[in-house]
Structures are given as C-alpha cells and as structure tokens.
mmJSON file of the N, C-alpha and C atoms, coordinates in Angstrom:
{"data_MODEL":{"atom_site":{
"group_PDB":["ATOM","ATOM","ATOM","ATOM","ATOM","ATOM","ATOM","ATOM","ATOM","ATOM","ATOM","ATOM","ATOM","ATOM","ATOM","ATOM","ATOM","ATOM","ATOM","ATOM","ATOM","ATOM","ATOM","ATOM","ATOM","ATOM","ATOM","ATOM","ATOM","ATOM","ATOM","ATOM","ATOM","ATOM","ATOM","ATOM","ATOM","ATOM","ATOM","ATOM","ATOM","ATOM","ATOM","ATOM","ATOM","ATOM","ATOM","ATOM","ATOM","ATOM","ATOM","ATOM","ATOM","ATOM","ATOM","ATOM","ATOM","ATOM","ATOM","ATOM","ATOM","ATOM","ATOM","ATOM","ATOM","ATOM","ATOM","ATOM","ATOM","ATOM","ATOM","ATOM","ATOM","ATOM","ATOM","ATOM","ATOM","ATOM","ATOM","ATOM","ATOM","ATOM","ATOM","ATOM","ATOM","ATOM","ATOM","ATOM","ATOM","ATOM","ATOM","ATOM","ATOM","ATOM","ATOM","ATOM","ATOM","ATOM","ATOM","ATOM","ATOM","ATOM","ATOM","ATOM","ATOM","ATOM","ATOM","ATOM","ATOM","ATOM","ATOM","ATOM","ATOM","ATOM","ATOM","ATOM","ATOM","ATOM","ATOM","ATOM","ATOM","ATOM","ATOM","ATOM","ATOM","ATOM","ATOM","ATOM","ATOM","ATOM","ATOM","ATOM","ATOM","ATOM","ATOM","ATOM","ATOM","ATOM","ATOM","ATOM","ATOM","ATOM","ATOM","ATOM","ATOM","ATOM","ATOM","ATOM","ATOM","ATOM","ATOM","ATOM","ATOM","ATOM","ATOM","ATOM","ATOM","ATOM","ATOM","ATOM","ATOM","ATOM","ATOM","ATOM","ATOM","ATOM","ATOM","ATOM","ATOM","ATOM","ATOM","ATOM","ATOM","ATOM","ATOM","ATOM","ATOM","ATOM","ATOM","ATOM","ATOM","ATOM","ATOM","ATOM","ATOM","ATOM","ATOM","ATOM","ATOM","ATOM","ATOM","ATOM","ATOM","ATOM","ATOM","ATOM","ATOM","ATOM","ATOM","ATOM","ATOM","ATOM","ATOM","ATOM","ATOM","ATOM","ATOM","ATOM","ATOM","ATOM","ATOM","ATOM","ATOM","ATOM","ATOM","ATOM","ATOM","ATOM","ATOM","ATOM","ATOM","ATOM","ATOM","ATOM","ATOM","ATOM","ATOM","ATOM","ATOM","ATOM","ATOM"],
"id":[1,2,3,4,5,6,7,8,9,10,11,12,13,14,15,16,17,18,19,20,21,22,23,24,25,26,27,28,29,30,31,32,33,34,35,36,37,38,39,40,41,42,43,44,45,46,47,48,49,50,51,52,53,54,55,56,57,58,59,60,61,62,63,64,65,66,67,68,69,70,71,72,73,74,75,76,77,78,79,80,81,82,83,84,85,86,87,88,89,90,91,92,93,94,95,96,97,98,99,100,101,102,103,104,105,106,107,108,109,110,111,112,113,114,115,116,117,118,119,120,121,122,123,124,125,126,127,128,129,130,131,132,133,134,135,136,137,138,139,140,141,142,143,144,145,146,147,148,149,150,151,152,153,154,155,156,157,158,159,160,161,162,163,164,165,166,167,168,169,170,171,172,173,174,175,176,177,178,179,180,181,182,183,184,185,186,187,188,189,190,191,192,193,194,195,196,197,198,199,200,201,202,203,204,205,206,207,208,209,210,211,212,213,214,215,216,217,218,219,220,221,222,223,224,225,226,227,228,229,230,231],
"type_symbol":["N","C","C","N","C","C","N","C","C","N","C","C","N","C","C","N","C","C","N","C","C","N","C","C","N","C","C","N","C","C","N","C","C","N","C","C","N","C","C","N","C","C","N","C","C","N","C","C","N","C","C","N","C","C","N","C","C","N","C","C","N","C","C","N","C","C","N","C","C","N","C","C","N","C","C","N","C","C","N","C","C","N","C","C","N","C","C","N","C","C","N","C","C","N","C","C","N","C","C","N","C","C","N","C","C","N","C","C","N","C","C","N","C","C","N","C","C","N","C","C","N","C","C","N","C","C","N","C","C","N","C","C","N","C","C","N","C","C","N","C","C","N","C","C","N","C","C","N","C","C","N","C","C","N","C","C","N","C","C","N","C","C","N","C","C","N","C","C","N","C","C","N","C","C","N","C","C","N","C","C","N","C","C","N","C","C","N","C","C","N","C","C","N","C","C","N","C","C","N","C","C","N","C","C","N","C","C","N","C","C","N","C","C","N","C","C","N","C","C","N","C","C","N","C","C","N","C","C","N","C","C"],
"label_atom_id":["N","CA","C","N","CA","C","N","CA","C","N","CA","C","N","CA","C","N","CA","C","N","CA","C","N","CA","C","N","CA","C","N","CA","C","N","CA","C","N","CA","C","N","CA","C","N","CA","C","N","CA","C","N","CA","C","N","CA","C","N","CA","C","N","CA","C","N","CA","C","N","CA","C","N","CA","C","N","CA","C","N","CA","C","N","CA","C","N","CA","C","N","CA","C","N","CA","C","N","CA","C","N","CA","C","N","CA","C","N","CA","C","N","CA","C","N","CA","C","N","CA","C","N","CA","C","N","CA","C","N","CA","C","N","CA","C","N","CA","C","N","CA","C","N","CA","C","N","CA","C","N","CA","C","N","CA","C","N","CA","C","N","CA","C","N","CA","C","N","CA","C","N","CA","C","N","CA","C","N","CA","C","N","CA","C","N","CA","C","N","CA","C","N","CA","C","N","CA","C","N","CA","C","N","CA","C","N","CA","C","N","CA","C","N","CA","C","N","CA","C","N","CA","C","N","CA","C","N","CA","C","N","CA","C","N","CA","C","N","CA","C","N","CA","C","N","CA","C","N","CA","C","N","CA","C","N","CA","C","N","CA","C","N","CA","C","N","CA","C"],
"label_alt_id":[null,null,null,null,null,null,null,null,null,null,null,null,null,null,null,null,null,null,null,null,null,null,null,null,null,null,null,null,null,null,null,null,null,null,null,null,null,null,null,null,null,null,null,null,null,null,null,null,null,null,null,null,null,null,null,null,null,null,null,null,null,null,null,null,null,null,null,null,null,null,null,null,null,null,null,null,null,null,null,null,null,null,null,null,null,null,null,null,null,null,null,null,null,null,null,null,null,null,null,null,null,null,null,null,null,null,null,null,null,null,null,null,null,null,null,null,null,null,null,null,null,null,null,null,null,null,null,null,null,null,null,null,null,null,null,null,null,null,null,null,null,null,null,null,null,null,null,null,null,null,null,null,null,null,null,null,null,null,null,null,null,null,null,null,null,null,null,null,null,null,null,null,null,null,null,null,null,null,null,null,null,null,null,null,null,null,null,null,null,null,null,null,null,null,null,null,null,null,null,null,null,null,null,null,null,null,null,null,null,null,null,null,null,null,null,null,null,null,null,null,null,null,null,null,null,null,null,null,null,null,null],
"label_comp_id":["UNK","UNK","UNK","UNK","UNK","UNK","UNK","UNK","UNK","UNK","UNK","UNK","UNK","UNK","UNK","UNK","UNK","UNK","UNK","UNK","UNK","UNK","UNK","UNK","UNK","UNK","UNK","UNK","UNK","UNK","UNK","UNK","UNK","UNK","UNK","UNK","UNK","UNK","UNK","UNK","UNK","UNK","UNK","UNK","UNK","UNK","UNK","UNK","UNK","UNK","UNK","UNK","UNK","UNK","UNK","UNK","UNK","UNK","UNK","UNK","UNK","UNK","UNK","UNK","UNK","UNK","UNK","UNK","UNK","UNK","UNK","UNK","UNK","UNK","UNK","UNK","UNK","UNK","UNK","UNK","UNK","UNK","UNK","UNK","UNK","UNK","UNK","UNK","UNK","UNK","UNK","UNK","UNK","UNK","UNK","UNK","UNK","UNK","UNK","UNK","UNK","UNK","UNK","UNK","UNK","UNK","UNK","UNK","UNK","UNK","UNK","UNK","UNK","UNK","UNK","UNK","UNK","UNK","UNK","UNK","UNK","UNK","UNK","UNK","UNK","UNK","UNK","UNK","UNK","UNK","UNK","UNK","UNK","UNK","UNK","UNK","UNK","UNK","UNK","UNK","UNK","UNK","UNK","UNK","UNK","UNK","UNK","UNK","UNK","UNK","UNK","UNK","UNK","UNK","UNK","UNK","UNK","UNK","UNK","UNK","UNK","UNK","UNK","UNK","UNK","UNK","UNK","UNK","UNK","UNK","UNK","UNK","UNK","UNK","UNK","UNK","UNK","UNK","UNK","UNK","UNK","UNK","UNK","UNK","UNK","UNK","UNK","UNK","UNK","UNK","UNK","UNK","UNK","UNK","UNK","UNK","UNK","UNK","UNK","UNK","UNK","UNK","UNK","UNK","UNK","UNK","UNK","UNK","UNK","UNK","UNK","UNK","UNK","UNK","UNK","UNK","UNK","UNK","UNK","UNK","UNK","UNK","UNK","UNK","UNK","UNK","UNK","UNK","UNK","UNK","UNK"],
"label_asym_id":["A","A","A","A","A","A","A","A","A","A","A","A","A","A","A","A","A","A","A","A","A","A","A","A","A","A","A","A","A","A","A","A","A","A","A","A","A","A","A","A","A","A","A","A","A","A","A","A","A","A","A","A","A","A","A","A","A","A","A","A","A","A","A","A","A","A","A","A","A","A","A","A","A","A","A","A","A","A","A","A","A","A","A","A","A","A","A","A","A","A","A","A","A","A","A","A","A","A","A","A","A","A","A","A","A","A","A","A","A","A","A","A","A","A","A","A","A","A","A","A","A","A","A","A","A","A","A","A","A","A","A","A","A","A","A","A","A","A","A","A","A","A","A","A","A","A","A","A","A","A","A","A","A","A","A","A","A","A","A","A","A","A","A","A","A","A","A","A","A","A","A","A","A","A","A","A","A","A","A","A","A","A","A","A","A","A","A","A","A","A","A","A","A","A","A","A","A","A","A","A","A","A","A","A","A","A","A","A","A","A","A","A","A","A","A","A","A","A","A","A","A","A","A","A","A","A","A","A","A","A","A"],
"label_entity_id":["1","1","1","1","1","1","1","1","1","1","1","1","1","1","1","1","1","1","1","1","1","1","1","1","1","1","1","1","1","1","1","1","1","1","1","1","1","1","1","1","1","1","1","1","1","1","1","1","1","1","1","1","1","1","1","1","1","1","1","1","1","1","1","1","1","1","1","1","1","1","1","1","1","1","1","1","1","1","1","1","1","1","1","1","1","1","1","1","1","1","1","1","1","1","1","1","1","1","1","1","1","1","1","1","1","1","1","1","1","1","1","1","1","1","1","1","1","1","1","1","1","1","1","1","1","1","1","1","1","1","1","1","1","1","1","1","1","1","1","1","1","1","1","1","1","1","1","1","1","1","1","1","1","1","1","1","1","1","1","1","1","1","1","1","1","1","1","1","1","1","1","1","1","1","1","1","1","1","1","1","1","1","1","1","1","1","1","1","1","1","1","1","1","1","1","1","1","1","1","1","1","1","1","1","1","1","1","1","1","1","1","1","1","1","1","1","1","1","1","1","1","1","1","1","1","1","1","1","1","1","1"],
"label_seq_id":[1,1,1,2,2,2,3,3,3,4,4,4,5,5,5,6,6,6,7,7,7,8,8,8,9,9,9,10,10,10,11,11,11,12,12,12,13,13,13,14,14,14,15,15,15,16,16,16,17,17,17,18,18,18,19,19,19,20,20,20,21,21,21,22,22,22,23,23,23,24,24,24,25,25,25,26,26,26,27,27,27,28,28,28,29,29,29,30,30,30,31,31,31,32,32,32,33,33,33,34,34,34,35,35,35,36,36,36,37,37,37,38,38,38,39,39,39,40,40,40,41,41,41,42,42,42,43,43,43,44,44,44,45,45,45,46,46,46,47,47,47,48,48,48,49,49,49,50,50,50,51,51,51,52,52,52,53,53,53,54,54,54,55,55,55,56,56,56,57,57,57,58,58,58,59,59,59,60,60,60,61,61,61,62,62,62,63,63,63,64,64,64,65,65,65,66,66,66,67,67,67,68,68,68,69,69,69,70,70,70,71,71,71,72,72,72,73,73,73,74,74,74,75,75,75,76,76,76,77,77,77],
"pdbx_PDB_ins_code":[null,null,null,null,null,null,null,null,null,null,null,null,null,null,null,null,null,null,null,null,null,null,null,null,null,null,null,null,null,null,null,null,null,null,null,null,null,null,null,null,null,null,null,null,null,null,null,null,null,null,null,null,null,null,null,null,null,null,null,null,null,null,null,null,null,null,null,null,null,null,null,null,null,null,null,null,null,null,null,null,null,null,null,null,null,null,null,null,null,null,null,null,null,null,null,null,null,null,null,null,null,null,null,null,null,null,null,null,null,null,null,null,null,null,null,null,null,null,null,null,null,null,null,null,null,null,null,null,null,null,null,null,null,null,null,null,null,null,null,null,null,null,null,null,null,null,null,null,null,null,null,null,null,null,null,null,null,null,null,null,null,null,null,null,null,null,null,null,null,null,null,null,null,null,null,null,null,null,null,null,null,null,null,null,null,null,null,null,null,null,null,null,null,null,null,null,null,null,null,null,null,null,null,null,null,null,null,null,null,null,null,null,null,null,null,null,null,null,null,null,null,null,null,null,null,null,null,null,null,null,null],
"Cartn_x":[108.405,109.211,109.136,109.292,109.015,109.853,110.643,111.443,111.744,112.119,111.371,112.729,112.746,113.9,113.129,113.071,112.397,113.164,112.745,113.538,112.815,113.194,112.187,112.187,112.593,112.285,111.04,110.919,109.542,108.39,107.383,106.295,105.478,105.543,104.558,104.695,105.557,105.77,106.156,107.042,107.085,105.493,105.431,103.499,102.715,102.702,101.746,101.711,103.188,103.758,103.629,103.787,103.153,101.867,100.87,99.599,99.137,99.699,99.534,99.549,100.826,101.111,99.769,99.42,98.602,97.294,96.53,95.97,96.099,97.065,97.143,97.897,97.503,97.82,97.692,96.761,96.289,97.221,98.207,99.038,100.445,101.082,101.971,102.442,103.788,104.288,105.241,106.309,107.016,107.624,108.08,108.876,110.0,111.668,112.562,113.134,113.507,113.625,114.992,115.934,117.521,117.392,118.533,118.893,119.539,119.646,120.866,122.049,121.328,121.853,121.259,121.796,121.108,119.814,119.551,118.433,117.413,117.971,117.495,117.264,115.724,115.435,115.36,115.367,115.267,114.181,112.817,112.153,112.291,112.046,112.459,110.896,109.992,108.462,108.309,108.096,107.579,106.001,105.594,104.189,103.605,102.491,101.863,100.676,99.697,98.143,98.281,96.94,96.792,97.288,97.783,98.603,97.895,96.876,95.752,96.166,96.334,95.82,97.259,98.547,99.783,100.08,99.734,99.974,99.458,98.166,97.234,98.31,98.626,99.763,100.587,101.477,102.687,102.57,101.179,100.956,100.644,100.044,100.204,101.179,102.099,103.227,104.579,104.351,105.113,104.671,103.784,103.452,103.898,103.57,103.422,105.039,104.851,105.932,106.748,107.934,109.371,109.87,109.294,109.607,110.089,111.403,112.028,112.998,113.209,113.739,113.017,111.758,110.917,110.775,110.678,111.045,110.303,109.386,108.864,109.071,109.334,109.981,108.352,108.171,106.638,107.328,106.912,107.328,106.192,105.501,104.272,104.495,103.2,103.352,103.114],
"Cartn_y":[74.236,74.981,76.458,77.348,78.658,79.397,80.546,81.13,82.495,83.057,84.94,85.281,86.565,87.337,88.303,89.249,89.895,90.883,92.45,92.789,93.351,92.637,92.424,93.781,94.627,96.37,96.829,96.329,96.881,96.753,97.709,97.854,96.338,95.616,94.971,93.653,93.567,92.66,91.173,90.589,89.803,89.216,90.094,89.564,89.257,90.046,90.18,88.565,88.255,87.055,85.64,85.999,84.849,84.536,85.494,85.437,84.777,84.833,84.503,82.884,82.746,81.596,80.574,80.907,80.855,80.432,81.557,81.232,80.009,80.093,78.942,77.727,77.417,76.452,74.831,74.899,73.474,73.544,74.571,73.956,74.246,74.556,74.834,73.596,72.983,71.644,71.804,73.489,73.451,74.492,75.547,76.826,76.765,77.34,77.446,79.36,79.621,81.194,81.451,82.211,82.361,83.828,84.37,85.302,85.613,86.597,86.725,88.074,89.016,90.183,90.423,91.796,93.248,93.215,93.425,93.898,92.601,91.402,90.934,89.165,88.549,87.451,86.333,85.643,84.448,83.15,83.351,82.128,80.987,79.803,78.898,77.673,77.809,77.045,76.158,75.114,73.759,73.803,73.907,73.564,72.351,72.063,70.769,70.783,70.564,70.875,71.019,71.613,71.882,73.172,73.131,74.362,75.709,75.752,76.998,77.851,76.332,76.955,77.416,76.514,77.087,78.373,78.39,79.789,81.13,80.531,81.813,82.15,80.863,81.423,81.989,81.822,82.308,83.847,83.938,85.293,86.418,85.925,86.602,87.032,85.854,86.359,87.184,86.611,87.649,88.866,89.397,90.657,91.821,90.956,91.935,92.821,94.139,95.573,94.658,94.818,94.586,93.364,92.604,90.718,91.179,90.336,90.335,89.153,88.872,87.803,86.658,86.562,85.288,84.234,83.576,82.579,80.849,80.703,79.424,78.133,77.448,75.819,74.73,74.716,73.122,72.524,71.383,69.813,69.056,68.83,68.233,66.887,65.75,64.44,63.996],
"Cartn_z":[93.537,94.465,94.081,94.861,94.95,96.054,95.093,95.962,95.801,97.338,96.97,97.816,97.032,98.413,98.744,100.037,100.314,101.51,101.378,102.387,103.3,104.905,106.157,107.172,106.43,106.642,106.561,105.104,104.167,105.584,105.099,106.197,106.4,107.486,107.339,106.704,105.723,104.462,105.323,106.109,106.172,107.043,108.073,108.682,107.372,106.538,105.225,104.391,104.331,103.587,104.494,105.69,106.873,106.767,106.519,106.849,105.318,104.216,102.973,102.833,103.771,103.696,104.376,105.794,106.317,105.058,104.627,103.668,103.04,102.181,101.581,102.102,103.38,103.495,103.346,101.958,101.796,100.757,100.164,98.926,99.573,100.586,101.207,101.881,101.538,102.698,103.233,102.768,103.884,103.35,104.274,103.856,104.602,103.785,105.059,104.869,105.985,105.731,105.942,105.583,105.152,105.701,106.674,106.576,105.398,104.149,103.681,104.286,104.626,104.906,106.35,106.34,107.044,107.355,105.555,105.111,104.142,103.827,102.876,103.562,102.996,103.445,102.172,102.319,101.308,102.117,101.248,101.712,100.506,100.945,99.307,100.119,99.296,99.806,98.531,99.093,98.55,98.943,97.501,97.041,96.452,96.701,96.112,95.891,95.004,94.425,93.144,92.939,91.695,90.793,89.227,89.01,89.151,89.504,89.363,90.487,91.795,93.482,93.739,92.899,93.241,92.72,91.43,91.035,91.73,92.333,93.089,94.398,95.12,96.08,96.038,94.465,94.231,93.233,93.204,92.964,93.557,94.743,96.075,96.581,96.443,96.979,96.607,95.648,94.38,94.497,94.299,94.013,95.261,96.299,96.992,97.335,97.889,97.741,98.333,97.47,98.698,98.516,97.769,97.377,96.119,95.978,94.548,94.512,92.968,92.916,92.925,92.804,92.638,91.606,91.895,91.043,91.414,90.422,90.548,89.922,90.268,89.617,89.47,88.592,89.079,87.668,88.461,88.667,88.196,86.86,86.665,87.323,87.642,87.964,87.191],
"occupancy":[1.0,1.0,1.0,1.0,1.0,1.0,1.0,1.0,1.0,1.0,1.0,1.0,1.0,1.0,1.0,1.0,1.0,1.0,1.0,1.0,1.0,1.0,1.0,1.0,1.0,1.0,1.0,1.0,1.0,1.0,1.0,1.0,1.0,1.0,1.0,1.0,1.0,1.0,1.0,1.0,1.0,1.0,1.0,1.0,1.0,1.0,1.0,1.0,1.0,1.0,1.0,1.0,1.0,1.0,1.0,1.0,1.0,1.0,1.0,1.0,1.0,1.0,1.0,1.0,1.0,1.0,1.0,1.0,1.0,1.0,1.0,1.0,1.0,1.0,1.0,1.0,1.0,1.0,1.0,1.0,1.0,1.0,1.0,1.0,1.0,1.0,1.0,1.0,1.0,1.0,1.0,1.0,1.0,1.0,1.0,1.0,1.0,1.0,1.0,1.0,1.0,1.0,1.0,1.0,1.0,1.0,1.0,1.0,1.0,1.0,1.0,1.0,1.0,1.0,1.0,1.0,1.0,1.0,1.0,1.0,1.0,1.0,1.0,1.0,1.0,1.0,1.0,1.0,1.0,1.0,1.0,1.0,1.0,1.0,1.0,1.0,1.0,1.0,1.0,1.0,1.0,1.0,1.0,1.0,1.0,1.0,1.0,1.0,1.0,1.0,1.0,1.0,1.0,1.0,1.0,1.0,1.0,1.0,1.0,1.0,1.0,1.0,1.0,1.0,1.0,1.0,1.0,1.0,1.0,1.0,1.0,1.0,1.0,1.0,1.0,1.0,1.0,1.0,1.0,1.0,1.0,1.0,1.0,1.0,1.0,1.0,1.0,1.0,1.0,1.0,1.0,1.0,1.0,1.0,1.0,1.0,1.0,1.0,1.0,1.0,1.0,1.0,1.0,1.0,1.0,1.0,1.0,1.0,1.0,1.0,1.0,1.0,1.0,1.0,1.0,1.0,1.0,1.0,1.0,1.0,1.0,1.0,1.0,1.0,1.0,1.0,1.0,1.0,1.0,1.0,1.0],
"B_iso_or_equiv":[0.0,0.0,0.0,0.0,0.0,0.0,0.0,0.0,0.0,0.0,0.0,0.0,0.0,0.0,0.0,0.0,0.0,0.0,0.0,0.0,0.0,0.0,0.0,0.0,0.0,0.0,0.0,0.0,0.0,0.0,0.0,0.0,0.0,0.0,0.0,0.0,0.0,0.0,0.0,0.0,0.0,0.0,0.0,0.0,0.0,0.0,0.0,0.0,0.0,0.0,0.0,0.0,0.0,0.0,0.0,0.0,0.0,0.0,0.0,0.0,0.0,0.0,0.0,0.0,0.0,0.0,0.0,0.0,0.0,0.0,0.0,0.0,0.0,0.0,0.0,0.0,0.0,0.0,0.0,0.0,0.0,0.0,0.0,0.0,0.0,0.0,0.0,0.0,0.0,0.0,0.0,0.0,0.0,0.0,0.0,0.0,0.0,0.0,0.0,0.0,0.0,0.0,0.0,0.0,0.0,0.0,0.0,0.0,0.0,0.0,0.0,0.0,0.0,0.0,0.0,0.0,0.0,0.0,0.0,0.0,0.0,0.0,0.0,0.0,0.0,0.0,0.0,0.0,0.0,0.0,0.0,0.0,0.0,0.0,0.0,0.0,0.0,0.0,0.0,0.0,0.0,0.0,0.0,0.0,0.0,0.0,0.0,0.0,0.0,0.0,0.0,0.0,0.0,0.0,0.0,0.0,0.0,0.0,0.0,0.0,0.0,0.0,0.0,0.0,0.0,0.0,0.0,0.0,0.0,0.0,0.0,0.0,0.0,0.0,0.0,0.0,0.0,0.0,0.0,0.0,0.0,0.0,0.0,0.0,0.0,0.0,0.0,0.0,0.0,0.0,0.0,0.0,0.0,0.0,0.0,0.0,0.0,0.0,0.0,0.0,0.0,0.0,0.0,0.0,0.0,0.0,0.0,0.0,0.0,0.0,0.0,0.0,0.0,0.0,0.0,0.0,0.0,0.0,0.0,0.0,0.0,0.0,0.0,0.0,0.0,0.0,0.0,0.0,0.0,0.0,0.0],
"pdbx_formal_charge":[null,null,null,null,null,null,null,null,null,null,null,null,null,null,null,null,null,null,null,null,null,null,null,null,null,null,null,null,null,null,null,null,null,null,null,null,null,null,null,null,null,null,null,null,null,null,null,null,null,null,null,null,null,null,null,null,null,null,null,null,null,null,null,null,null,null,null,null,null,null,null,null,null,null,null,null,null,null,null,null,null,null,null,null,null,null,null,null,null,null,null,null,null,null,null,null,null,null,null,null,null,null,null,null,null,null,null,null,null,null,null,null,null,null,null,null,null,null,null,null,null,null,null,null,null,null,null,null,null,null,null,null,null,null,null,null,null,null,null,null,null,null,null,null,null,null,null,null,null,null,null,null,null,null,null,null,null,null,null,null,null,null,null,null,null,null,null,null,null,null,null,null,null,null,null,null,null,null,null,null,null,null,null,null,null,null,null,null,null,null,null,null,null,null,null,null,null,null,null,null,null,null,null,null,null,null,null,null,null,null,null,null,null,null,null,null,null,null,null,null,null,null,null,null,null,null,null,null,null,null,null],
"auth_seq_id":[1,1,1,2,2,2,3,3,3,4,4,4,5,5,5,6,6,6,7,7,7,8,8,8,9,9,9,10,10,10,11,11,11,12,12,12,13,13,13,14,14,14,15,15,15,16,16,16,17,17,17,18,18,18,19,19,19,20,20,20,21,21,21,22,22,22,23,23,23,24,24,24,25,25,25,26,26,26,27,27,27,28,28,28,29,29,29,30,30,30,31,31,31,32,32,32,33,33,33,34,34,34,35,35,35,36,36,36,37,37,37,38,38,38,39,39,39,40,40,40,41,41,41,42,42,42,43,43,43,44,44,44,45,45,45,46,46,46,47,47,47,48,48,48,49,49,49,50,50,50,51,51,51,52,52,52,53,53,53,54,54,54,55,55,55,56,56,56,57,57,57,58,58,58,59,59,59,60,60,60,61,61,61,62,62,62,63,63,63,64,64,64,65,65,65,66,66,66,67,67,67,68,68,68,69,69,69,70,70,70,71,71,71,72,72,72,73,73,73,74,74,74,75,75,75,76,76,76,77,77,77],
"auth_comp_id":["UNK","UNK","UNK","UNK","UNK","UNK","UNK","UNK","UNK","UNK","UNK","UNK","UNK","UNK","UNK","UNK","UNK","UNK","UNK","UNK","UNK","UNK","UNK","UNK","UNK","UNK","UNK","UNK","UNK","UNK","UNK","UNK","UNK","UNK","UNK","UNK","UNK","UNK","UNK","UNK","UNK","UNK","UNK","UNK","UNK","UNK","UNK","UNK","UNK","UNK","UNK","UNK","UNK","UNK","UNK","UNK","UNK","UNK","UNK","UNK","UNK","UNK","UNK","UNK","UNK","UNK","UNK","UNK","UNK","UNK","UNK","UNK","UNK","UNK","UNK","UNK","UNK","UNK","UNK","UNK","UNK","UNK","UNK","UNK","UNK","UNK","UNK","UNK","UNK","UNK","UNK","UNK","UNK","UNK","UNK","UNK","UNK","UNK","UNK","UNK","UNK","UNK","UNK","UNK","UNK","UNK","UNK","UNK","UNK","UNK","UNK","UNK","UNK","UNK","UNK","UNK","UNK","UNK","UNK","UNK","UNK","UNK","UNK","UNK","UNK","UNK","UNK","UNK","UNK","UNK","UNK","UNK","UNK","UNK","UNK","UNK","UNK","UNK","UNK","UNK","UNK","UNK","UNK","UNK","UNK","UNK","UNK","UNK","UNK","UNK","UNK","UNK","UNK","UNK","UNK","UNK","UNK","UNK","UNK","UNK","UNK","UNK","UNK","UNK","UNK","UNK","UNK","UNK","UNK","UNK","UNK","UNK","UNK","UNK","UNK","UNK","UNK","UNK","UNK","UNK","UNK","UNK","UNK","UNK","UNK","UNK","UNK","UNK","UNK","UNK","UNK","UNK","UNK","UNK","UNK","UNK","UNK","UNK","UNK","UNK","UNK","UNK","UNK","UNK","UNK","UNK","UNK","UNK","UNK","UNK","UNK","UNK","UNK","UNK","UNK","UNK","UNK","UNK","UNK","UNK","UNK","UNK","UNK","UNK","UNK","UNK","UNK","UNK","UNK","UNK","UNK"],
"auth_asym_id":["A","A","A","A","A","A","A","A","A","A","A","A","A","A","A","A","A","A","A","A","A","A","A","A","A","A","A","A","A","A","A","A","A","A","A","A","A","A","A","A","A","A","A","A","A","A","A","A","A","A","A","A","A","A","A","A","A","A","A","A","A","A","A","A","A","A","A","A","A","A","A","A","A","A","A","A","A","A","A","A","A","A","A","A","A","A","A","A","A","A","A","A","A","A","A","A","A","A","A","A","A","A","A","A","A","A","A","A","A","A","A","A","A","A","A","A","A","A","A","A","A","A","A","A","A","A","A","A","A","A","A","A","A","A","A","A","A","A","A","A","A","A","A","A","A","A","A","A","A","A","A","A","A","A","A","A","A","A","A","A","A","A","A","A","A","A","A","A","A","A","A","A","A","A","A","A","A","A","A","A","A","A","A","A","A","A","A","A","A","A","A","A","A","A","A","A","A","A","A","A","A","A","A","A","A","A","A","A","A","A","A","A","A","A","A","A","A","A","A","A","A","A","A","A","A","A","A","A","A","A","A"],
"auth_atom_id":["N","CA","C","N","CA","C","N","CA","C","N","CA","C","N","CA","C","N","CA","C","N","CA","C","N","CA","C","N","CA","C","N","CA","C","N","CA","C","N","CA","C","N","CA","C","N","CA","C","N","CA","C","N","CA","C","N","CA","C","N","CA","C","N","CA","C","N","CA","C","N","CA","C","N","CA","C","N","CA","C","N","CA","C","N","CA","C","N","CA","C","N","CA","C","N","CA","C","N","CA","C","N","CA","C","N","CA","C","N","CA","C","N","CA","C","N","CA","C","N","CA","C","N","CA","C","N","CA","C","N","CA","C","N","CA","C","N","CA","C","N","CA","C","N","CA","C","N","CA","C","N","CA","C","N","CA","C","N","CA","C","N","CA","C","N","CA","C","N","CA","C","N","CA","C","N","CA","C","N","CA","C","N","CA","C","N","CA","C","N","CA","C","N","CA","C","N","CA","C","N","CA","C","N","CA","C","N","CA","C","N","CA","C","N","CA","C","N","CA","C","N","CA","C","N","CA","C","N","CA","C","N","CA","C","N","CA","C","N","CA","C","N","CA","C","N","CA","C","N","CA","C","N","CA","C","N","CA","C","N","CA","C","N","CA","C","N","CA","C"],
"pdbx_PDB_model_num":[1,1,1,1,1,1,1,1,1,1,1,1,1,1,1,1,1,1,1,1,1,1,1,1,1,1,1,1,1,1,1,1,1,1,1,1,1,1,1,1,1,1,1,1,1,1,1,1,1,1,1,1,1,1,1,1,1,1,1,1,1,1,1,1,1,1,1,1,1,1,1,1,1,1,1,1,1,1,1,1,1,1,1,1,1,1,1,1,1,1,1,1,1,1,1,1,1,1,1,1,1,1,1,1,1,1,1,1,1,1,1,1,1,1,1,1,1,1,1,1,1,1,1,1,1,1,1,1,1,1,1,1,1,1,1,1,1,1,1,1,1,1,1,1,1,1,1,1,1,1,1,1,1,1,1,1,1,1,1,1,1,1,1,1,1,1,1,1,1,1,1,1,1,1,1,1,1,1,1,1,1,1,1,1,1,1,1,1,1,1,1,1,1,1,1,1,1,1,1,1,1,1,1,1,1,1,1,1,1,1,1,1,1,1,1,1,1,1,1,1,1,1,1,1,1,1,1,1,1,1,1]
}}}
C-alpha cells in the first residue's frame, strides 16, 4: 500500500500523477482519492508485483514537486 498527499494547485501535478499511474499499470489494483482540504489531496494505491516494479512506481511518484507525506507499506507473500 502506498500513500501520498499532494496539493492539486501545483502545476500539472495531479495530470502528471494520473499519467504515472497509467504507466504503471501492471502493478497498480486500485487507487482511492480523498479530498482533504482547499488545497490538499490524499491518494492511498494498492500495489501488487514485484518489489523492484513497486518501488519504481512509488518512486515516481514520490518524487515528483508538490507530493508529500508519502509513505509506503509492502506486505511480503
């Protein structure tokens, strides 16, 4: 599980974080999106694959301007 706050002002950032998702969508099984504020979003995404391909997603997404608060949970099988 993987979860970002992000604020949906920033230029671009939430298209940017859609299209990411997009990408990776062979390790992606389901995202839900939270207003919290004004200014501030909360996505919380359930991942599944391998730890390499999840991390590559969740480094993408992390990084990018304007996402904070991230935070990843894995769950070995």
């Amino acid at each position: 599980m993987f979860s970002y706050v992000y604020n949906h002002h920033e230029r671009q950032l939430a298209s940017r974080v859609n299209q990411l998702q997009y990408d990776h969508h062979d390790v992606i099984i389901t995202a839900q999106h939270v207003h919290l504020d004004h200014d501030n979003c909360m996505e919380t995404v359930i991942l599944k694959g391998k730890i390499a391909e999840v991390e590559e997603c969740v480094n993408a997404i992390s990084s990018q301007t304007g996402v904070t608060h991230a935070k990843v949970h894995i769950i070995p099988r």
